[in-house]
PADO-545061 format. One record per atom (N, C-alpha, C): residue in one letter; x, y, z. Coordinates in steps of 0.02 Angstrom, whole numbers, plus 50000, padded with zeros to 5 digits. Example, Ala and Ser with C-alpha at 12.3 -4.5 7.8 and 13.67 -1.06 7.14 Angstrom:
2
A506604971650390A506154977550390A506604983550390S506424988850354S506844994750357S506455000250394
end
This chain:
428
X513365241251425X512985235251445X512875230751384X512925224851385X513125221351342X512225215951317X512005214251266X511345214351253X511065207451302X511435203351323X511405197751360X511085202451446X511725206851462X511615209251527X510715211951509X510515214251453X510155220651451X509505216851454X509585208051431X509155202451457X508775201251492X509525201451538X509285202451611X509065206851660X509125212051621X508825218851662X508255216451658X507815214851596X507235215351588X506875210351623X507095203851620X506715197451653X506695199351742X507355203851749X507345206651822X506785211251871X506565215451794X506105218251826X505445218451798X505395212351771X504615208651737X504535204351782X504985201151823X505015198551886X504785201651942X504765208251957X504855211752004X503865213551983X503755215051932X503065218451926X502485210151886X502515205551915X502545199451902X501715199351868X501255203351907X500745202151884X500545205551823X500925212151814X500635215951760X501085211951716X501575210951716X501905203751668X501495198751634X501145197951694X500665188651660X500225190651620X499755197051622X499145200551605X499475201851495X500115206551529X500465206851456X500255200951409X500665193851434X500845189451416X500285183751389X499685185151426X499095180951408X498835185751379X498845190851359X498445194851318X498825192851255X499495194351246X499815192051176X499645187751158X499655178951231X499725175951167X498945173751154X498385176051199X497685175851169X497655177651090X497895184151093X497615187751021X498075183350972X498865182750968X499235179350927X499125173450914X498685169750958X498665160150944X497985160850893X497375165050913X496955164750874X496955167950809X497505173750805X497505174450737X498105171350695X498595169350719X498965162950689X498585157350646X498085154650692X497705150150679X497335151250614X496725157550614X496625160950557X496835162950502X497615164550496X497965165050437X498025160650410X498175153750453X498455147950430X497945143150399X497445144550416X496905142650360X496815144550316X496815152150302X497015153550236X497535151850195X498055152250212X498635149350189X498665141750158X498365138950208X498265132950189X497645128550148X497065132350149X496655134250066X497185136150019X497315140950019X497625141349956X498125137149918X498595135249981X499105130849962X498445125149923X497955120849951X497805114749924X497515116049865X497405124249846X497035122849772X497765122249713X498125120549751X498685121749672X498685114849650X498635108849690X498595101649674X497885097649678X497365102949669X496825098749668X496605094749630X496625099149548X496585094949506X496935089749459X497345088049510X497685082649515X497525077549533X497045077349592X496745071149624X496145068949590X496055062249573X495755060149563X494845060949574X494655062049640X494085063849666X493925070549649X494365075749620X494195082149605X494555082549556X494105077049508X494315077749418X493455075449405X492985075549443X492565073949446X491885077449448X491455075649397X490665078749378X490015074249408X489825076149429X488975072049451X488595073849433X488115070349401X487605072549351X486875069249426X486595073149441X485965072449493X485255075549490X484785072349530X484035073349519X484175082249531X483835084749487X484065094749491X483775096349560X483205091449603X482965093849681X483765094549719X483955089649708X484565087349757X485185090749730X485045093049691X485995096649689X485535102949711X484855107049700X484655111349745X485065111649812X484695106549848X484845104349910X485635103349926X485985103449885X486855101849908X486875108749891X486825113149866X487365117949832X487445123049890X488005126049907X488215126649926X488435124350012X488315116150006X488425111850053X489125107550041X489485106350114X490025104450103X490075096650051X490665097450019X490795088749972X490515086250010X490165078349981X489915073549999X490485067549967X490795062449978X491065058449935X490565056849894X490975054249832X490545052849768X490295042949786X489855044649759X489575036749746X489485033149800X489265036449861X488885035649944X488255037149923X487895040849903X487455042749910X486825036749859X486325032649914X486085027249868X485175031849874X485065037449900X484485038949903X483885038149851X483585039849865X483195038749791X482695045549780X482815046649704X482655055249693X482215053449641X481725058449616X481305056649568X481685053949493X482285056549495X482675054249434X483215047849442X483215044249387X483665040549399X483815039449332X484545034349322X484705031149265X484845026549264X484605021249187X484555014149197X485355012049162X485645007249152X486185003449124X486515006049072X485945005349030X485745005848951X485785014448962X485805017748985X485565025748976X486365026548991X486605024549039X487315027549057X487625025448989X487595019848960X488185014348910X488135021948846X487335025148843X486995030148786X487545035048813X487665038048869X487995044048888X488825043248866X489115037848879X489615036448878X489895036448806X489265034648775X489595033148685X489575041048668X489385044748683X489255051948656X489825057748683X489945054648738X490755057048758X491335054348736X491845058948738X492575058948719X492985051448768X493425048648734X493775046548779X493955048048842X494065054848845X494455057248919X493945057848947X493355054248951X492785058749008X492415050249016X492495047249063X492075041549102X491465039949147X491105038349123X490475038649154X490355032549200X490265032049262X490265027349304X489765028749369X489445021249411X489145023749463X489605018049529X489405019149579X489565014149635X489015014249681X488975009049690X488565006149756X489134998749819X489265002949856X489574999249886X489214996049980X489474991249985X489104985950038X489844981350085X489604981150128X489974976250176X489704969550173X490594966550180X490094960150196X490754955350224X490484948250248X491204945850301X491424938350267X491554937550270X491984929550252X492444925550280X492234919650279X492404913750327X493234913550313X493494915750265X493944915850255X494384922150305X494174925650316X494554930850387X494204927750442X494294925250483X494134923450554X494284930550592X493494930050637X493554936450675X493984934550748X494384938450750X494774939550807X494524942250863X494104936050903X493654934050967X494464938251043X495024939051028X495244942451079X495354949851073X495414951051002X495394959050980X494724963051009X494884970651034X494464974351045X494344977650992X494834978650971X494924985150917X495024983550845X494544987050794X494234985150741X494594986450680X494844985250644X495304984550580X495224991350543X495214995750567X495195003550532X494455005250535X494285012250525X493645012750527X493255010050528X493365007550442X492565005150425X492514996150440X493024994050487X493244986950462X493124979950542X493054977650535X492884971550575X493444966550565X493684963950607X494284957850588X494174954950526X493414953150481X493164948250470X492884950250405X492914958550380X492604962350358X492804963250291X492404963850245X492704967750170X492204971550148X492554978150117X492314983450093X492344984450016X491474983749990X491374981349910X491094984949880X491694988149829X491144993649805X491134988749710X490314988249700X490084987749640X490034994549590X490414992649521X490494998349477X490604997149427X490795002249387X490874997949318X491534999949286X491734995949235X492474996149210X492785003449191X492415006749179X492705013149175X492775019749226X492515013149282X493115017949338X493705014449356X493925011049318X494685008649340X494825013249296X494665014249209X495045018749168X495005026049198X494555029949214X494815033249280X495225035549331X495315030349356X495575030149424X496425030849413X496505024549354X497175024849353X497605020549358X497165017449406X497455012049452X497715004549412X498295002549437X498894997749413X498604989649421X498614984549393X498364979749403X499014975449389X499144973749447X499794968349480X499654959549437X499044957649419X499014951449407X498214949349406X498254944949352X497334945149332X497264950149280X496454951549297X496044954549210X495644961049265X495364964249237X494754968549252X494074965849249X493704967349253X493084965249245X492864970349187X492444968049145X492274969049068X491474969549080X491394974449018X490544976449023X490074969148989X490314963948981X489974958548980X489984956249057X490294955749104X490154954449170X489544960549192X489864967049185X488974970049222X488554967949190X488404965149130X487664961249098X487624958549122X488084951949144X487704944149155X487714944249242X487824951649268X487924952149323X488554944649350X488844943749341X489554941949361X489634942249406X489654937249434X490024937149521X490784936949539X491244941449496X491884940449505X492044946849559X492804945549574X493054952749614X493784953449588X493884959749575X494644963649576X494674965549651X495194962549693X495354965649762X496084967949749X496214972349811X496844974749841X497374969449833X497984972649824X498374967949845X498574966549939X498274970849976X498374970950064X497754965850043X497174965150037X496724960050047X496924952350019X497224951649957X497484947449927X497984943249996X498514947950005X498634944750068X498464942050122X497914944750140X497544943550187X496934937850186X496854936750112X496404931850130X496794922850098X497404924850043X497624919550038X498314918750054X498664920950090X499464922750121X499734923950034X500284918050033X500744916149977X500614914049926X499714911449912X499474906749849X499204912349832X499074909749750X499074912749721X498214916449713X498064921049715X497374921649707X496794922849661X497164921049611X496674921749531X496544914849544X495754915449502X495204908849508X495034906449585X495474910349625X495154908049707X494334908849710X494054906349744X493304909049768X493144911349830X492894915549837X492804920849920X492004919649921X491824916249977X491284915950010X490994922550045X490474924150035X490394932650077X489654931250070X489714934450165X488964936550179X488914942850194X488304946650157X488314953150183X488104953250218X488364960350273X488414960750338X487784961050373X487084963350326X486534965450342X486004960550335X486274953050310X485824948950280X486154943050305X485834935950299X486204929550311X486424928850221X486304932250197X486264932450130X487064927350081X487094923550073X487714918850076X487854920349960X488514922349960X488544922349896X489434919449881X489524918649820X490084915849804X490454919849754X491034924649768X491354928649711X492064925149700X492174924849628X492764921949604X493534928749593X493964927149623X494474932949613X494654932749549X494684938449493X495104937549450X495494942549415X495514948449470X496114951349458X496404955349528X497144957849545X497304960149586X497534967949577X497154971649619X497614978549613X498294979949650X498734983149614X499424985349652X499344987449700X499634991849750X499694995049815X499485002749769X498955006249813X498725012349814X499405015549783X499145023049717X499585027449726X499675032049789X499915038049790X499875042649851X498955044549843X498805047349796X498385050749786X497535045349773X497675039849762X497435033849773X496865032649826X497335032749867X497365030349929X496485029249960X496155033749951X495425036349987X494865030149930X495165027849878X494795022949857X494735016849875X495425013149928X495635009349933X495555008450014X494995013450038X494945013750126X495555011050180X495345005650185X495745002150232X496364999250194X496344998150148X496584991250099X496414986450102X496074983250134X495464977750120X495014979350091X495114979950029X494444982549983X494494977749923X493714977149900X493804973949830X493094977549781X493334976249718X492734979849667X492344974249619X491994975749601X491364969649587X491024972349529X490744969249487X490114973049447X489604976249478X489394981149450X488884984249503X488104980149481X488204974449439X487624971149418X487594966249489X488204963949529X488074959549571X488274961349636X487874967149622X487764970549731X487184967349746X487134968349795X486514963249818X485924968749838X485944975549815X485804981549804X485314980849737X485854981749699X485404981449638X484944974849635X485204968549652X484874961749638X484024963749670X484084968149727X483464968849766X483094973649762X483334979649786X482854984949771X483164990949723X483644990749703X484004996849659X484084992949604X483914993849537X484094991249474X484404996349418X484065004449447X484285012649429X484775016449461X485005021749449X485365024849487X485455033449494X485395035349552X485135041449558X485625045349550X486095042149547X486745047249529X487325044149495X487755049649442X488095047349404X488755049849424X489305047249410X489975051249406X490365051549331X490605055049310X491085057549266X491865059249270X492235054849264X493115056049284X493195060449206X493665066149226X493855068349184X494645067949188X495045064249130X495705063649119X496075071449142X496545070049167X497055075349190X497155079249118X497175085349114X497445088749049X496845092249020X496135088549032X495605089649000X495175097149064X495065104749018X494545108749062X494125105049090X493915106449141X493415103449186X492895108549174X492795115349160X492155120449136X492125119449050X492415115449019X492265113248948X492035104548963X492165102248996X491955095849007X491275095549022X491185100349077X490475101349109X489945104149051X490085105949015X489745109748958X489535104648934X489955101048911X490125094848860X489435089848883X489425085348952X489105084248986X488355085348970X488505092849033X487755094349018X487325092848970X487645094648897X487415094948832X486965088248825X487325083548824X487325077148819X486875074148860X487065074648917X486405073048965X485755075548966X485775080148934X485055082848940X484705080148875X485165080148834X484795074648768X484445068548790X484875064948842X484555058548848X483775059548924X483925064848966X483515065649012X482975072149030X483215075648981X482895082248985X483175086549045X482435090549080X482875096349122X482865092549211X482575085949196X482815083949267X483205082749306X483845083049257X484505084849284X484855089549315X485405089849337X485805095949353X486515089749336X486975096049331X487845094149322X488035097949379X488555095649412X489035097749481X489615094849463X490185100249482X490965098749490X490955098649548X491345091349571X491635091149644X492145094949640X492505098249596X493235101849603X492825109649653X492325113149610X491815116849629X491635119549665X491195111649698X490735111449761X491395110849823X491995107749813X492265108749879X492585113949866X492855119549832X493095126149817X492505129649863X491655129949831X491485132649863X491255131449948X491415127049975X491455123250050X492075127750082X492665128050026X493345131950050X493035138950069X492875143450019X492765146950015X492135148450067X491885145650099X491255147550147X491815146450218X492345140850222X492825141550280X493185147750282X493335150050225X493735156750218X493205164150281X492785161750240X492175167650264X492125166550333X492325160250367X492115161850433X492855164050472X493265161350422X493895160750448X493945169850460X493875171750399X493955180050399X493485183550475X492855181450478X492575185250517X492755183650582X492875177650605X493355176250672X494035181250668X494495180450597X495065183650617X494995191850617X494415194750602X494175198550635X494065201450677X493635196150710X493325195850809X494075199050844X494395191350823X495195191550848X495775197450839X495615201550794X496075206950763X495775212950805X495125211050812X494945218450874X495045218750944X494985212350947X495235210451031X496025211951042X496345208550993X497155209250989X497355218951007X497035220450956X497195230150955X496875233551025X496265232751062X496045233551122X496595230451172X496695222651164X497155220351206X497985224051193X498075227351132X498575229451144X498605238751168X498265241651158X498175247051190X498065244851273X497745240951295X497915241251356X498615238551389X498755234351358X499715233251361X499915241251378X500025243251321X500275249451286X500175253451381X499545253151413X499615258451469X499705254351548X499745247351529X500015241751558X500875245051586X501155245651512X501855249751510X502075255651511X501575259351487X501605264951517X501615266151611X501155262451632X501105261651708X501985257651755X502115254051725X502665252051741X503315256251733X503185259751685X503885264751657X503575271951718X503045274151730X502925278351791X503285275151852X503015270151870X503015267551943X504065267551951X504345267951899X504905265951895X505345273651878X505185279251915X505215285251872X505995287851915X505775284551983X506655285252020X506965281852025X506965276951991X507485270851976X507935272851902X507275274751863X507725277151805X508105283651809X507895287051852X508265294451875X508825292451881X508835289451957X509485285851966X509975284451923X509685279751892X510065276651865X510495282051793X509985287051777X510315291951732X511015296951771X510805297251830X511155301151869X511845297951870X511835291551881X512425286151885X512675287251822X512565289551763X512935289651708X512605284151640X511965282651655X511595279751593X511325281951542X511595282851482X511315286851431X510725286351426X510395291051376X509585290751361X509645283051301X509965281951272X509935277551232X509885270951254X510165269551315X510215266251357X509605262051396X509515267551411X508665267851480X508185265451383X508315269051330X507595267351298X507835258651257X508615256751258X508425251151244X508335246851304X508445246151351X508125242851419X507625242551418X506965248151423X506405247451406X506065244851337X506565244251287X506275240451236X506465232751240X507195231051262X507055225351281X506585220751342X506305224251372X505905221451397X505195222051388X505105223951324X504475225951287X504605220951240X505115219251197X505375212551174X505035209651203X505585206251253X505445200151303X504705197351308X504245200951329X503745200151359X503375197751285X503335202051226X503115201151185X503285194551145X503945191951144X503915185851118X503955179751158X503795181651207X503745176951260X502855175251256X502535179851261X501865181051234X501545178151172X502155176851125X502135174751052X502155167351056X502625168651098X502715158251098X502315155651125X502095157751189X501445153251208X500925153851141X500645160151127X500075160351073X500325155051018X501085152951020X501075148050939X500755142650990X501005141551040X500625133151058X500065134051074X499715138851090X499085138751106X498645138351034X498875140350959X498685139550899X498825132550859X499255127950902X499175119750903X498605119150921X498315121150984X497485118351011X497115117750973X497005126850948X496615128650917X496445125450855X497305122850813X496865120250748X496805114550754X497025111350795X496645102550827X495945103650811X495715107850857X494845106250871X494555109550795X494765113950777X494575116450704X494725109450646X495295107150657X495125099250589X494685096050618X494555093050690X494185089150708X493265092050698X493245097450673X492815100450659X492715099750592X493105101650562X493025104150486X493455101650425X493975097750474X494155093550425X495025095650435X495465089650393X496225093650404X496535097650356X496335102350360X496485110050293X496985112550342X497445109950415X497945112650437X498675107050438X498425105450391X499205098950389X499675102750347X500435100150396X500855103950367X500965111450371X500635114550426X500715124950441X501135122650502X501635118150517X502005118150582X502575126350578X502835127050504X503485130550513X503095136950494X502465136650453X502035143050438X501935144950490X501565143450567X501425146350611X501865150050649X502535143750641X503045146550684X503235155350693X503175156350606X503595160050563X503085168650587X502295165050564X501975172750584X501865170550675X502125170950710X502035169450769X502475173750793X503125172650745X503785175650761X503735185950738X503425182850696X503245190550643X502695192550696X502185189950714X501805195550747X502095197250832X502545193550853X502865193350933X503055199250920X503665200450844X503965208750857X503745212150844X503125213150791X502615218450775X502215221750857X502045216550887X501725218550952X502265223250992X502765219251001X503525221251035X503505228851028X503615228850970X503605237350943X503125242150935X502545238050921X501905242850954X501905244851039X501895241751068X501795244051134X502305243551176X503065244451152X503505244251172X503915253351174X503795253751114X504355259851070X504045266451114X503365268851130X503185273051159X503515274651243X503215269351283X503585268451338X504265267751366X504615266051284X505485267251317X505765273051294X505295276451251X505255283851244X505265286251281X504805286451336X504465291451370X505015290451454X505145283951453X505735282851508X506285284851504X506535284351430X507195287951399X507185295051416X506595299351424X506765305151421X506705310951500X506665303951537X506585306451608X507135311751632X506945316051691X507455322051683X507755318151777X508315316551777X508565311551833X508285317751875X508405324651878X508445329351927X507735328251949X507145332451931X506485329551930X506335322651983X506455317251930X506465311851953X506745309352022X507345311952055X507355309752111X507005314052169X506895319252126X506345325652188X505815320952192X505545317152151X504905313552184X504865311452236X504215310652270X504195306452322X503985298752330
end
């Protein structure tokens, strides 16, 4: 019998016993989709710590009121330079410019306060429903105020124009470095150095006048999350309309640390330094760190689900296991027969293993698509730590279909293989 025919034996009589079939088959791929899913979060932690500190956002130290990094630690990342709360500590201008001179080149000290605001120059699009990316309104620009040494930071390429200079955060300066997608957008083909952008923030009738005078290139890859929508522009943080009013301090600091440079010698470095100028009201935090340890608390649940899932799988497969056993009984004068007719024992036990196969990776494949669901609602939860496990899942999907196969397969075509035809057709 040829392995095609031996196919079809099996689908023939998984056909024939249809329900203990389906029971098999949703049991596999129950246990296989949820622990697919589980590996692949691990997998895929691990994979993202090899390029972390690469990215920009996790080359990064925050120096905060010591209540509040209490209160974060071991809480998931927060983006840096959102947070405008106000903590018993803060730092003034002059205190950061003190921090900055006492550090190394490779280590930048910077804050942001960023604000919306709209301009006559985008006309809102009165037939549009739908809003220009998240954070965005037809009409909308996204402004984050900061200071020059988060461009040295960042990295980021400047296509045409100047930066803004620590004599603009003094005289608070009303200039802007924008995008080059915004550049487009607010002057097509002219040119946009010395233009002036009218902007009201979004929260105020509050009417102000910023002069463009430099343009950023197009986002790197890794870029990208500074540059939101690409309608973005950066400002002195002397002329937010933040600081002008009720913030003149700042409750939180950031620190870029140049690629190449330890990040647990930097933090040292830091600390040191900061506490000279503020005493112990500080605390130091690595965002590289704090989202390691966020990973590492997903790991922990990840483990104890793939757990849950690994006991259900072994229960669900012992009952397979007498699922098939029951089928290889009920079938005890068919296989007689059929020995009697001249079917070897080798025969009868791969028949019964191919259809211990069958079932099992048939079982497998649904559980891979049913572990698409699963990690949908898990990013939409927790974030996308499953981008890119398409050919990973495939692969242990495939690996656990024949592991099962052969667990609760190999016994039962044993035990059919060794039927005595004589016996067997005396039954009744």
């Amino acid at each position: 019998m040829s392995l095609w025919d031996q196919v079809k034996w099996s689908l023939r009589h998984s056909k024939r016993q249809l329900l203990e079939s389906i029971l098999v088959i949703v049991a596999i791929a129950l246990g296989v989709g949820v622990i697919i899913t589980v590996l692949g979060m691990f997998l895929s932690v691990g994979d993202q710590y090899a390029d972390l500190e690469s990215m920009a956002q996790f080359r990064t130290l925050e120096i905060m009121d010591k209540a509040e990094a209490s209160r974060r630690l071991g809480a998931p990342l927060t983006l840096l330079g959102n947070d405008l709360d106000t903590t018993d500590w803060s730092a003034t201008l002059d205190e950061i410019e003190e921090l900055q001179q006492s550090l190394p080149s490779t280590m930048h000290v910077y804050t942001q306060m960023s604000w919306m605001a709209t301009t006559p120059l985008l006309p809102e699009e009165e037939d549009s429903d739908e809003p220009r990316g998240y954070w965005f309104d037809s009409n909308q620009i996204y402004i984050t105020g900061t200071l020059p040494q988060y461009f040295s930071f960042q990295g980021t390429d400047l296509l045409s124009g100047n930066l803004f200079l620590p004599k603009d955060v003094q005289d608070g300066s009303e200039v802007l470095v924008i995008s080059e997608g915004l550049a487009q957008d607010l002057f097509g083909d002219r040119d946009p150095l010395g233009q002036v952008v009218p902007l009201t923030r979004s929260s105020t009738e509050e009417m102000a006048y910023y002069t463009v005078i430099g343009v950023l290139s197009s986002p790197k890859e890794d870029q990208g999350y500074i540059f939101r929508d690409g309608r973005t522009a950066f400002a002195p943080i002397t002329a937010s309309p933040y600081y002008r009013g009720i913030q003149s301090s700042f409750s939180n600091l950031s620190i870029g640390i140049d690629i190449g440079v330890d990040i647990a010698i930097a933090m040292e470095r830091v600390d040191a330094e900061a506490r000279l100028i503020w005493g112990d009201q500080i605390a130091v935090r690595s965002s590289l760190e704090e989202f390691r340890e966020s990973q590492k608390q997903l790991q922990r649940y990840a483990f104890l689900i793939g757990a849950l899932a690994s006991i259900g799988l072994v229960i669900a497969m012992i009952n397979i296991l007498n699922l098939m056993l029951a089928r290889v009984l009920k079938r005890t004068k068919s296989v007689g027969l059929s020995m009697a007719l001249g079917s070897s024992r080798r025969l009868v036990f791969r028949q019964f293993m191919m259809e211990a196969f069958s079932l099992g990776m048939l079982g497998s494949s649904v559980g891979i698509l049913l572990s698409f669901g699963l990690a949908e609602i898990l990013e939409r939860a927790l974030g996308g730590f499953m981008a890119g496990m398409l050919g990973t899942r495939i692969l242990l999907g495939v690996i656990m279909g024949f592991a099962v196969s052969l667990f609760f397969g190999i016994y039962p075509a044993y035990l059919g293989s060794r039927t005595n035809p004589v016996d067997a057709l005396r039954t009744d």
